[in-house]
Structures are given as C-alpha cells and as structure tokens.
C-alpha positions in Angstrom: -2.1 36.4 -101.8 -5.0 35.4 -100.1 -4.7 34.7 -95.9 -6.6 32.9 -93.6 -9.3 34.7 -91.9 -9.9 34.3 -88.6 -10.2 30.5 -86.9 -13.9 29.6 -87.0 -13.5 25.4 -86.0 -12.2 23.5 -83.8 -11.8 20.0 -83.6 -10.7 17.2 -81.7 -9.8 13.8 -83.0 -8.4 10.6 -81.9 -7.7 7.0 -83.5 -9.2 5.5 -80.6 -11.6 7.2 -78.1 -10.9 4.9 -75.3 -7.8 4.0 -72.9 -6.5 3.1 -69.8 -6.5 5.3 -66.6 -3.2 6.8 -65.6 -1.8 5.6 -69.8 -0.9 8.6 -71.9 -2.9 9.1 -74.6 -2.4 11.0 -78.1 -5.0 13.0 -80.0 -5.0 15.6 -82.6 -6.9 19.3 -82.5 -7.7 21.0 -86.1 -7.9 24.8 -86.6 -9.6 26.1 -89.0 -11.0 29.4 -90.8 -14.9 29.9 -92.1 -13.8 28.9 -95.2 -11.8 25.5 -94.2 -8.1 27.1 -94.1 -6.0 26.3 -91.6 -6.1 29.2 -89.3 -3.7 29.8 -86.0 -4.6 30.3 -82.8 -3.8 29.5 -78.6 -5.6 26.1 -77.7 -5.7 25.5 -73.9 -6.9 21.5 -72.6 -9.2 20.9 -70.3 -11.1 17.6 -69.3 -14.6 16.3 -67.3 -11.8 14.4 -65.0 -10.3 16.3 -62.9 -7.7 14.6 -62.4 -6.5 14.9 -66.2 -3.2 15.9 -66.9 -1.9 17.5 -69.9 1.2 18.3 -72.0 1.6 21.4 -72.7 -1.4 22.6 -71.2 -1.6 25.3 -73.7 -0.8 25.0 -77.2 -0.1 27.7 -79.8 -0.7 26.8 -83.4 1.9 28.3 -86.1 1.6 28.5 -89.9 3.6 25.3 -90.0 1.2 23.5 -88.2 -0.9 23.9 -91.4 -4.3 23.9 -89.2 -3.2 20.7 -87.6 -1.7 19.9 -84.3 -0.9 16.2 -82.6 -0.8 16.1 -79.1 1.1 12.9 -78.7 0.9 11.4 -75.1 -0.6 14.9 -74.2 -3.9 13.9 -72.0 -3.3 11.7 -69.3 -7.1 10.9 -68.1 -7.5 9.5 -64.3 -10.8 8.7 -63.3 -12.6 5.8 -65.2 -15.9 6.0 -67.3 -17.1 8.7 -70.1 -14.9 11.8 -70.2 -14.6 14.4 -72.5 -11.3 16.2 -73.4 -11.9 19.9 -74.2 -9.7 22.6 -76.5 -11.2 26.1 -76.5 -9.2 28.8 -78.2 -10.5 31.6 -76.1 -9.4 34.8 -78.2 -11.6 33.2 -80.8 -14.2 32.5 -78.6 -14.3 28.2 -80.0 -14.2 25.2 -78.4 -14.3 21.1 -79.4 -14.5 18.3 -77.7 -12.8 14.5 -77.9 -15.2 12.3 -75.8 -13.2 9.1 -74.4 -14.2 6.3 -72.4 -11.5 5.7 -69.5 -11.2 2.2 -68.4 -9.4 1.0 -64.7 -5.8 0.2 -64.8 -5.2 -3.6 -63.1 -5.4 -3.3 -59.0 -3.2 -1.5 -56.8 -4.9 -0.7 -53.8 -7.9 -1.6 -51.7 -10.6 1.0 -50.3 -11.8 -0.2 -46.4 -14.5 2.0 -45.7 -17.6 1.9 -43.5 -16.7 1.3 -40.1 -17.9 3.5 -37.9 -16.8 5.1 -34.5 -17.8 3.4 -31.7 -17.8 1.8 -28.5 -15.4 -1.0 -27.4 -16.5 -4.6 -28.2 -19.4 -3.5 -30.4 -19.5 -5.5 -34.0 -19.8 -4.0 -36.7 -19.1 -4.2 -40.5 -17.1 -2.5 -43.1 -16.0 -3.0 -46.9 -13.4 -3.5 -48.7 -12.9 -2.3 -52.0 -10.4 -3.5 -55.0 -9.6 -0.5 -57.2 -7.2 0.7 -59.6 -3.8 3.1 -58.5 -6.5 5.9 -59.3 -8.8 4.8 -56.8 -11.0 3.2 -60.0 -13.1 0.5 -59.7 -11.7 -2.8 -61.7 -13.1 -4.3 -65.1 -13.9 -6.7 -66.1 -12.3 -9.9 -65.2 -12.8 -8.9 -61.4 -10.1 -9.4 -58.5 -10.1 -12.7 -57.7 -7.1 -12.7 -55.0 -6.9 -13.0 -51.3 -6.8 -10.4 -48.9 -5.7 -10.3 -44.8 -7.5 -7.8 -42.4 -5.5 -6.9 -39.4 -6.1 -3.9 -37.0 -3.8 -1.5 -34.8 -6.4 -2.9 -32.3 -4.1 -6.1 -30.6 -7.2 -7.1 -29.2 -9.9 -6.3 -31.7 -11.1 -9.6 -34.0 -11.8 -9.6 -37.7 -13.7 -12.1 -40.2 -13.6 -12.9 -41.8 -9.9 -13.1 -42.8 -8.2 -14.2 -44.6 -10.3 -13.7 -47.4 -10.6 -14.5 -51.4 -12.3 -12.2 -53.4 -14.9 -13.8 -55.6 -15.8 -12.6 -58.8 -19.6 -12.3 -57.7 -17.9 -10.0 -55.4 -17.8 -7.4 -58.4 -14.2 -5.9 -56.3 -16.5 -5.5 -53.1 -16.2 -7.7 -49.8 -18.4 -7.1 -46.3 -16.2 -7.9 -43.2 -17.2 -7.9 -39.6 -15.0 -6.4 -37.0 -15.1 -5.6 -33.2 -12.9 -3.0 -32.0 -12.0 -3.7 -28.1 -9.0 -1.0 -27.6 -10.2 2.7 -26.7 -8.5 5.1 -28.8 -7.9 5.7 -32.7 -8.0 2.9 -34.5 -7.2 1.8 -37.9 -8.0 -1.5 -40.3 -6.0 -2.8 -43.3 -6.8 -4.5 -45.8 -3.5 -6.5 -47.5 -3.5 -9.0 -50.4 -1.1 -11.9 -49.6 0.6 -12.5 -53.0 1.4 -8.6 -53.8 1.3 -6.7 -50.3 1.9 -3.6 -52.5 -1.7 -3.9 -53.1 -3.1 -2.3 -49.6 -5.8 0.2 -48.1 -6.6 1.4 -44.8 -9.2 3.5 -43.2 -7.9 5.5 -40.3 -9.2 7.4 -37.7 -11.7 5.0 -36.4 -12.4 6.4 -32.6 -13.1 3.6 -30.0 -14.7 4.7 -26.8 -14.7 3.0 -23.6 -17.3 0.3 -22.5 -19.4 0.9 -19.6 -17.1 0.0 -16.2 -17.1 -3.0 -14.7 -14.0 -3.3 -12.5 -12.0 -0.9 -10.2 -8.6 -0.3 -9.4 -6.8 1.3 -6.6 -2.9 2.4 -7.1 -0.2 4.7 -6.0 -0.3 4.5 -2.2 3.5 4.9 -1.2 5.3 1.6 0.5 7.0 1.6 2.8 5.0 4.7 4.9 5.5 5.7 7.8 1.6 4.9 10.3 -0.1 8.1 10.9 1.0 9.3 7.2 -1.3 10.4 4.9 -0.5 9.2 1.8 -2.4 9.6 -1.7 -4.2 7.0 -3.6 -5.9 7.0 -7.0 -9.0 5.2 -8.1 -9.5 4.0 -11.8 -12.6 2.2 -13.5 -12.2 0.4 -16.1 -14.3 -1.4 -18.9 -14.6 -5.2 -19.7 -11.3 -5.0 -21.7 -8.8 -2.7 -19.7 -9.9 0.9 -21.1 -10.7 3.8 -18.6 -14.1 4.0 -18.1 -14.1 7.5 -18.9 -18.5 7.7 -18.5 -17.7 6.4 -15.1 -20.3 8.4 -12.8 -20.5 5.8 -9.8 -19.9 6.3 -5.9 -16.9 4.5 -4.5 -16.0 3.1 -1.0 -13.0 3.0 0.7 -12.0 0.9 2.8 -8.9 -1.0 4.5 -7.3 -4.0 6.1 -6.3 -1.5 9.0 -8.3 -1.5 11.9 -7.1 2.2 12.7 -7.4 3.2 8.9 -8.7 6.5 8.3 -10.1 8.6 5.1 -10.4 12.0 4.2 -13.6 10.7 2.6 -14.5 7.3 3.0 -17.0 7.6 -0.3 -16.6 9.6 -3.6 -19.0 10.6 -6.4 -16.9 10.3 -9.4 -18.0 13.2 -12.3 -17.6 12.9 -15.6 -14.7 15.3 -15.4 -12.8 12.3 -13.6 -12.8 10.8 -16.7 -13.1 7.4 -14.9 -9.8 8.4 -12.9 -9.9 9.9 -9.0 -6.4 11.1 -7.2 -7.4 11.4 -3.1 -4.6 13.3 -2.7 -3.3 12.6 1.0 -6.9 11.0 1.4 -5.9 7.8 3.4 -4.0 7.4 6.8 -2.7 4.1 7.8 -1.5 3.6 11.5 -1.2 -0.3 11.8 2.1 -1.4 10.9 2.9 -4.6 8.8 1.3 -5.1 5.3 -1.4 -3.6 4.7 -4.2 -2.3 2.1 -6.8 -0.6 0.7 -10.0 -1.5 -1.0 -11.7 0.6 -3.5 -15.6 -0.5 -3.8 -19.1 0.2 -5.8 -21.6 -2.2 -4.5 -24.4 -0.6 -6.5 -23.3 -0.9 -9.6 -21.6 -4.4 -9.1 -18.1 -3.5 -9.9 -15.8 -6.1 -9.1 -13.8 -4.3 -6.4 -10.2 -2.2 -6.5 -7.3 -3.4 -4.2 -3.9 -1.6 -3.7 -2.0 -4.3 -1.4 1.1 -5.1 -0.1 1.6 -1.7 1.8 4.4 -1.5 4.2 3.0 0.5 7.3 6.1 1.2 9.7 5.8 2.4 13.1 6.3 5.9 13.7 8.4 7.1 16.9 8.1 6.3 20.2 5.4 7.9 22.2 5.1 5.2 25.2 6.6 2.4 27.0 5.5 -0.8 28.3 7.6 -2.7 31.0 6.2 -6.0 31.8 7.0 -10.0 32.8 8.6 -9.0 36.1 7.7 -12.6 38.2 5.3 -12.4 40.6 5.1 -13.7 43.3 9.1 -13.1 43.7 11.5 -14.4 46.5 12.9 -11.1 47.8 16.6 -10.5 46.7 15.9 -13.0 43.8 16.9 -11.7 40.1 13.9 -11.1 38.0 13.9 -10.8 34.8 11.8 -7.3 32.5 11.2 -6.5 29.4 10.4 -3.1 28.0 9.2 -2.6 24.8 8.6 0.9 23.1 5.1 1.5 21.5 4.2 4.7 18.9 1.2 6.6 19.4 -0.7 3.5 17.4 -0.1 0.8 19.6 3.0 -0.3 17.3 6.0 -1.4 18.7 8.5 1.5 17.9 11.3 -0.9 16.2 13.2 2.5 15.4 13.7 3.1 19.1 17.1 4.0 20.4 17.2 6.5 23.4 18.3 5.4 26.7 15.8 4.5 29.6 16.6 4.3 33.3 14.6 2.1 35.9 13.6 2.9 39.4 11.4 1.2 41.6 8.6 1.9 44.8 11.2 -0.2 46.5 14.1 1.7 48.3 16.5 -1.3 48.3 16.2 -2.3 44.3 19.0 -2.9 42.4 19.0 -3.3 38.5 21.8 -4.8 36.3 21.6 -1.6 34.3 20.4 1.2 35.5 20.5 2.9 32.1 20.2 1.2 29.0 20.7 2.7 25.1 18.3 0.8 23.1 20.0 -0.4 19.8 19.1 -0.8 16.0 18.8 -4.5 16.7 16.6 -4.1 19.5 13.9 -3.3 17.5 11.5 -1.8 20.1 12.2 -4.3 22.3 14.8 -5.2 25.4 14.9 -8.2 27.3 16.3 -7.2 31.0 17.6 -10.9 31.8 17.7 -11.0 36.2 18.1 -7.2 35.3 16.2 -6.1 38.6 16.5 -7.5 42.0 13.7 -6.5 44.5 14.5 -6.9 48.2 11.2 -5.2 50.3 8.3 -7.2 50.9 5.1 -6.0 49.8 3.4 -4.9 46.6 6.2 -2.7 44.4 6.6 -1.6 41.2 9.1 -1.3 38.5 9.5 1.7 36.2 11.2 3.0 32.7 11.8 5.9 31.8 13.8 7.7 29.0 16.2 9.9 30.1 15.3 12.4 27.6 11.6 12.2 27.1 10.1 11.7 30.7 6.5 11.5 29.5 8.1 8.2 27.7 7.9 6.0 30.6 6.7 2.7 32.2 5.8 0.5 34.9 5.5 -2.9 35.8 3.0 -2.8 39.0 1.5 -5.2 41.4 5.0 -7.4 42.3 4.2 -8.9 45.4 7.5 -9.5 46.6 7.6 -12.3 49.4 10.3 -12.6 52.2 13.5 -14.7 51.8 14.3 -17.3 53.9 15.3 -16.6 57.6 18.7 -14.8 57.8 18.5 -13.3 61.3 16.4 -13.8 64.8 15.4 -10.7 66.8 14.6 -10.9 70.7 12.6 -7.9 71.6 10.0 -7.4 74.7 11.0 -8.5 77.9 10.4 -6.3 80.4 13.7 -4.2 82.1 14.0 -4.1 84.7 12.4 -7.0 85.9 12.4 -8.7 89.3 14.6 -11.3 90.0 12.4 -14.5 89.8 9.7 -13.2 87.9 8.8 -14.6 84.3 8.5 -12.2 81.4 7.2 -12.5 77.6 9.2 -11.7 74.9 9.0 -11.9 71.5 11.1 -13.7 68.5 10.6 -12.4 65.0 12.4 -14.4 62.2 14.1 -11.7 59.3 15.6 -12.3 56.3 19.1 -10.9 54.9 16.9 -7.4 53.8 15.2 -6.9 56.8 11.7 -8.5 55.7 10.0 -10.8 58.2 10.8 -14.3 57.4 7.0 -14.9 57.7 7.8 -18.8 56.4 10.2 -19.6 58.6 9.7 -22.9 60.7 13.2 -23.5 61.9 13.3 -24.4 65.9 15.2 -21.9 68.1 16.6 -22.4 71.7 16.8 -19.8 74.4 19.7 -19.3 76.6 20.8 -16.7 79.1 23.7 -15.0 80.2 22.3 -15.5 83.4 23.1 -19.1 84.7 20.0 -19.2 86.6 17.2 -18.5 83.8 14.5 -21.1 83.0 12.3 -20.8 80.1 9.2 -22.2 79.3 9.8 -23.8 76.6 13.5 -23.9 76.5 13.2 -25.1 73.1 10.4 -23.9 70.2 9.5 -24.9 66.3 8.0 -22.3 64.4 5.0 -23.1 62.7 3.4 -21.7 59.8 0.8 -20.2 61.5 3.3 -17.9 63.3 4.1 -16.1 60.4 8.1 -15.7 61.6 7.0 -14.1 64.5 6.4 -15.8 68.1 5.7 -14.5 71.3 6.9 -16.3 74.2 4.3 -15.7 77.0 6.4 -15.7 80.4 8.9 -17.6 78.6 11.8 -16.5 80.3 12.3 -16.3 83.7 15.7 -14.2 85.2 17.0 -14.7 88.7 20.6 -13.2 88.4 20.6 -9.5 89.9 22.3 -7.4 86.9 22.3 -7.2 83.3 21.6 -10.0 81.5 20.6 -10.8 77.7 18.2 -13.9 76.1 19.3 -15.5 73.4 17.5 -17.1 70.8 19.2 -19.6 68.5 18.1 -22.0 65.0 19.1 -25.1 66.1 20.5 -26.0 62.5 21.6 -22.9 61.5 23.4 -21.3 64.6 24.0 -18.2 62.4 20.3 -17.2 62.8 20.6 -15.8 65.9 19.1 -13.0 68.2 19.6 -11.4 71.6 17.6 -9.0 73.3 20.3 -7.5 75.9 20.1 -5.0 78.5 17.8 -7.3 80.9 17.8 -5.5 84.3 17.0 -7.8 86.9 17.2 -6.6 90.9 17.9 -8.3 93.7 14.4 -10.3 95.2 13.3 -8.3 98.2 13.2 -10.1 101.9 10.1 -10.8 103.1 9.3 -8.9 105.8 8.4 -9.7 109.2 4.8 -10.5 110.7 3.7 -10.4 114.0 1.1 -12.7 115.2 -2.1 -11.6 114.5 -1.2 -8.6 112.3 -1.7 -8.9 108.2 1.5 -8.6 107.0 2.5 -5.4 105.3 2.1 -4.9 101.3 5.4 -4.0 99.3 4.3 -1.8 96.5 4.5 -3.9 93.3 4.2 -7.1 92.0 4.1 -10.0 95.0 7.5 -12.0 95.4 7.3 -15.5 95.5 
C-alpha cells in the first residue's frame, strides 16, 4: 500500500471571488502531495483585511477529507476593495492564496470629519461621509438621501441643513459650521427617513473669543456700611464664554460716594482665566441701594455692574438733636428731634438705647427726660413740646445716651425771649429819705420765670402807703424803648415820717404788681432861727424846702 507523502500544494478556490462586506462567504482549500495525492495537514486563515473573520480559524485536514476541505461561510471579509484570503500549513512550510474583491454593504452610518478646534464664532467646514456598517465607502448607485446636521452647540449654526445627498456627491458632502459655545463640542450628521443611519465627530474643542464685556457679581446684600465684602470680576466674549485670554486692567468703581477699594485697578493674568475674586476688596458705607462698576476703558469693554446692593447702617456712633424753635417765647413748649447717625453719616435705624436731655438752662423742663428709642423709631425721635425753656438768653439743648456718653447731642444757639409781664418790681428809692424830698426809683417788668419782660408796654400807677406822696408822673406807659425796665427820676416824693412802701400797679392787669417797702422817711427839720444881719446857719445835708 502506497501513502501519501508529504503535502507539497496548497490551494484556495472559490465559485465566486467577490462578495459583500460583513456577508459570509464559502471557499474550498486543497491539500495535496508532490505527486497530486491528497495529503493532510493543519491550515490556519489569514486575510489582507484585518478585519476578517474566520471559522475555524485553524483547520486540520483528515484522511476523510480526501485532500479537500470546504469552508462554508468560513471568511467573513470587512473592508471593501481587493483582498486576498491566505491558508499556510506551517509544518509544511506552504501557503495559497484566494484573491477576492469586497464590495460595501448598503449605508449604515455617516463619517463627519474635518472640523477643526477652534475659536468661538469662527466658520469653518467639515464633511460628511455615507459609508457602509464597516465604515466602507458605498457603490455604485450612490446615497441619494437626506441628511440633518445638528450640534451639542445650542448656539452654533450649520448649512447647510438639511441636506440631500446628490449622486455627483460620490457619498461625500462639504458643510459649513460655526461653533459659538466654549467647550467640547460635537456635530451629527442624521438621515431623516432612517435615523439609524448616523455619524458624529466628537471632541471638537471651542475656545473662547477675545472679551468684550465685563461682569461684576457676588457682592453680599443686604451688608452692613463699613463691611468689606468680596466681589468677583468676569470677562466674557461676544457670546457669553469666559474670556479665559483676558489680560486687561479693570477699574472699580461705585455709586457710593464713601466707597472704598482694596485696589481700585487690577491687572488680570492669564492664570485668572478671565475670572478675578477681590476677596473683601470693596467697602461700602452709604446706606440704601447701591453698586459697583467693573471697567476697562482701554480696551472698550462694555462695562460690568453688580447693583441693587443693600447698604445698611451700622451702629450708632453720634447724635444729632435739632428743630428746637428759635426765637422761643420763654416757658413755651418746643418741640426736638434727635436722630442717631453711624460713623458714615447714616441714620442708625437700628438704634435703641435710652438718651437723656439736659439743657445750659437751669429751669428746663422736658416731657421725657429719658427716652428708649424703639424698633419703629428707626434712628429717629420726634420730641413733640418735649422741652420747655424758661431763661432768657442763648441756651442749648443736649442728648445723651445713658450708656454711651461720647453718643451725645446738642441743639445750640436758642435765643430764648422773655414771656409776657407776670410781675412788677420797685427797687431804688433811697431809705431813709427826708420827708419832702423826691427820690428815683426804678420799675422793671418780669415775667412768671424771672426774665425781664423787656416787651412789656402795659401802663402802671404808683401809690403809697403814705397818704401824703406825690409822684411825678402818677401814672406811666411803658414803651418799647424801655425794654421792661423804667426809671422814675424823682418820681416819688414821701412826706409821712415812718415806714412807708411805693407801689407800682398795671392798670389792666392789677396782678402785675410791685412794691418796694421799707421807705424810711424822718420828720422835716425846723428851720432854724436867724438874727438880722447874721447868714443863717447850714444843717449838714441836703437843704429842706
């Protein structure tokens, strides 16, 4: 018995050598001997696609092969075009090959490609692709359908789109696209009767535009004035991304007057990224709504604004007293009003200690003394006739809180004026006096609190105790000019030896009244006696009449 020598030849064969990519597809591999027996022997597939699969991989050929094995559906070839399937029995040291023509399945997918990173709101234009599941361009007929772009970018624009595919399009169409979003990106390609049939390319990076606005954020509301509080500055491009290349100087500024900055400019640096934190960088003292203004004049950036800040006051550190009339009627009500300031010149609307009032005059009287401020108060207390001034003269009104003395006020330069005439006082005439001989006196008008009634022109009449007494006149009207005070020049003239008292009296108001008592006046001395041709002798003291 003669057996096959070693295998010499091998061969691959196939009824057709063409087929569709991702199809199965059968072929046969011979084995034979030197002398054309059919000889055994380990095949193993390979394939110029790698993608190829095969089944089994490796093949062992047994006697009952007779030389002659059929790989049915064993190659499964990818990538379209010329390919060769390979057998090489390696022990044997032989090889054959199948060549086979791979043609695209029908489409499945679409390849975008071709847009490039880039800056926000630059155009530019991409592909997109119909191909095969396998990533294989399509035969002939071409794709004729219609395809939608979209983007992850909400505000990027496409066109155009949709589109229908042409078949001078040979599978390829040219889009333009502007990306306006800074970020990763993506675009999609989608046909509208079979959305199965997709493609995207991904990880399309958007940079930021050069800025061109400012915005300021963050500052806290309400705040306290004289808190610092922390603020940050972003720029931004044309379309709302953070102008991360940003590398301008900012200025701050504010709608307080009494606004200060830790720095009032900044150079921003590229590792601000476009974004600055000044970080307790801005005190506001001025309370009521406020803000704060972020700038960059050089570069034209439209400015930055953080409003509506609530500045509150902070606590008390003053008070103010004020509205006290003046001129004012002594012993007439008056009415105050005190009114708490912080250290800012803001009224101090959280105020609620207790102040007391005092005054330069001795005979004041308030209507409190004390006073607890209130939540409602707000700062500010209305003292209606709460203080009654009663001196004449210049005076002065003052608050002060009862626990904080260096929290105090005062409401100077009151001229206080007299009241009208309450009282007549007689003083002046000389005691003792000689019977007979006139004497001045004076009558000064006061009112109830012991001021001079310097505008009283009420007409007073004198009268005596003594029964005898003339004056000169016995009747008098004050005028203006006097001032509430009038001196009677020898006005009175006392003849009763004793003690005797003047009287002055208003003539419509007999309750203004004065005396000046205790008028001593002694008995007139005789003349003496003369002899003819002698001087008569000289009493020492005034001459009797």
């Amino acid at each position: 018995m003669v057996t096959a020598a070693a295998a010499s030849q091998l061969t691959l064969s196939a009824t057709s050598n063409s087929t569709v990519a991702g199809s199965p597809y059968t072929f046969t591999a011979t084995l034979l001997d030197p002398y054309g027996n059919a000889a055994t022997g380990n095949v193993t597939l390979s394939s110029t696609d790698s993608k190829a699969t095969f089944s089994p991989l490796t093949y062992a050929f047994t006697a009952a092969d007779n030389g002659t094995h059929t790989f049915t559906n064993g190659a499964t070839l990818f990538t379209a075009g010329a390919q060769t399937i390979t057998g090489t029995d390696a022990a044997d040291k032989i090889s054959g090959n199948l060549p086979v023509t791979v043609t695209a399945s029908t489409p499945a997918a679409f390849v975008v490609s071709g847009f490039p990173n880039t800056i926000a709101g630059v155009s530019h234009t991409f592909t997109v692709t119909a191909v095969d599941a396998y990533g294989n361009l399509l035969p002939s007929p071409a794709y004729t359908g219609t395809v939608a772009l979209t983007t992850t970018d909400s505000k990027g624009t496409i066109t155009p789109t949709p589109y229908t595919f042409q078949a001078s399009d040979n599978d390829s169409a040219t889009f333009t696209a502007t990306l306006d979003t800074a970020g990763t990106q993506t675009i999609t390609a989608t046909d509208t009767t079979t959305p199965s049939i997709t493609g995207t390319e991904t990880g399309i990076v958007v940079t930021a535009a050069a800025a061109q606005s400012l915005q300021l954020a963050g500052f806290p509301s309400p705040q306290v004035a004289g808190t610092p509080g922390t603020v940050t500055a972003t720029a931004f491009d044309q379309f709302g991304n953070v102008a991360t290349g940003f590398t301008g100087t900012v200025t701050l500024t504010s709608t307080d007057p009494q606004a200060s900055f830790v720095a009032s400019s900044y150079a921003f640096t590229a590792a601000d990224a476009g974004v600055h934190k000044f970080t307790n960088g801005v005190t506001l003292r001025t309370a009521g709504t406020q803000s704060i203004t972020v700038t960059d004049t050089p570069d034209a950036l439209t400015p930055g604004t953080d409003a509506g800040i609530v500045v509150t006051p902070a606590a008390a550190k003053s008070l103010q007293l004020t509205g006290f009339p003046t001129p004012q009627v002594a012993g007439t009500p008056g009415t105050v009003t005190a009114t708490l300031y912080d250290p800012y010149g803001n009224v101090a609307t959280g105020y609620t200690g207790i102040v007391t009032f005092t005054s330069s005059d001795p005979q004041a009287s308030f209507a409190p003394v004390s006073y607890a401020f209130t939540g409602t108060d707000a700062g500010v207390h209305t003292f209606v006739n709460g203080a009654t001034l009663k001196t004449a003269g210049t005076q002065s009104i003052t608050a002060t809180d009862s626990a904080n003395a260096t929290i105090t006020g005062t409401d100077a330069g009151i001229v206080v004026t007299p009241a009208a005439a309450a009282s007549l006082k007689l003083t002046g005439y000389p005691t003792p006096q000689v019977a007979g001989y006139s004497g001045s006196f004076t009558a000064t008008a006061f009112d109830p609190y012991g001021n001079v009634a310097t505008g009283y022109t009420g007409t007073v009449t004198l009268t005596s105790t003594d029964k005898q007494a003339s004056f000169a006149p016995a009747s008098y009207a004050f005028t203006a000019a006097d001032a509430g005070v009038h001196t009677f020049k020898n006005g009175a003239t006392l003849r009763t030896a004793g003690t005797q008292s003047i009287t002055a009296t208003d003539t419509v108001t007999p309750s203004i009244a004065g005396t000046d008592a205790g008028s001593s006046s002694p008995r007139r001395r005789p003349r003496p006696l003369s002899w003819p041709g002698t001087p008569p002798p000289r009493w020492p003291g005034p001459r009797g009449r």
